[in-house]
N, C-alpha and C positions, 0 to 999 in steps of 0.2 A: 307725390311731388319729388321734384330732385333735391337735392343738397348735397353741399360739400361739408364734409366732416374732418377736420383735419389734413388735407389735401387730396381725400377721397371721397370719390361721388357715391352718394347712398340716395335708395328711395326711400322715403314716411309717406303714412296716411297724410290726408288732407286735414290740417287742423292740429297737425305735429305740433309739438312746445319743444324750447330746450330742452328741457328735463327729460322727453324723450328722445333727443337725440342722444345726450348724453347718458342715457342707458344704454345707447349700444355699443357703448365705447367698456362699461363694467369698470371705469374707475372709482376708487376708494380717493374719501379726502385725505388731506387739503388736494384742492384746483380749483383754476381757474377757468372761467368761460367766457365766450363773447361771440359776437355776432355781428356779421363787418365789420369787424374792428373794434367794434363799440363792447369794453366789458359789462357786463350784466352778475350785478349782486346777487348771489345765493337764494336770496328769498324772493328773487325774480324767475327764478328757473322756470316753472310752470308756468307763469302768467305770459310767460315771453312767446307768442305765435311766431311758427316760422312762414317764412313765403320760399315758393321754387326760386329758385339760385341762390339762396341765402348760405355765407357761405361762415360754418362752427368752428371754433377754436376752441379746443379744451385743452388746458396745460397744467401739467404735474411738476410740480416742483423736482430739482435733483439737486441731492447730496453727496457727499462724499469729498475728499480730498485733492 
């Protein structure tokens, strides 16, 4: 199935979770996720099925001055 990841289109198996998407991103915490828009707590990550056109937002916090 398709999905957008970050403003890029990725394919997953059928039956993908966040947590799989966001493995192919290989970010390190803290971040944030969400799925149309809607955020999705940490301990949802797995439970959270995706559908084709669903569209992932994973955001890393930035530091500095």
């Amino acid at each position: 199935m398709n999905v957008v990841i970050n403003q890029n289109e990725r394919e997953l198996a059928d039956g993908a979770t966040l947590a799989d998407a966001i493995a192919l991103l290989d970010v390190k915490p803290p971040f944030a996720a969400a799925v149309n828009l809607r955020f999705v707590p940490r301990a949802e990550h797995a439970r959270t099925l995706l559908r084709p056109g669903d569209r992932v937002e994973v955001i890393v916090p930035v530091t500095g001055g």
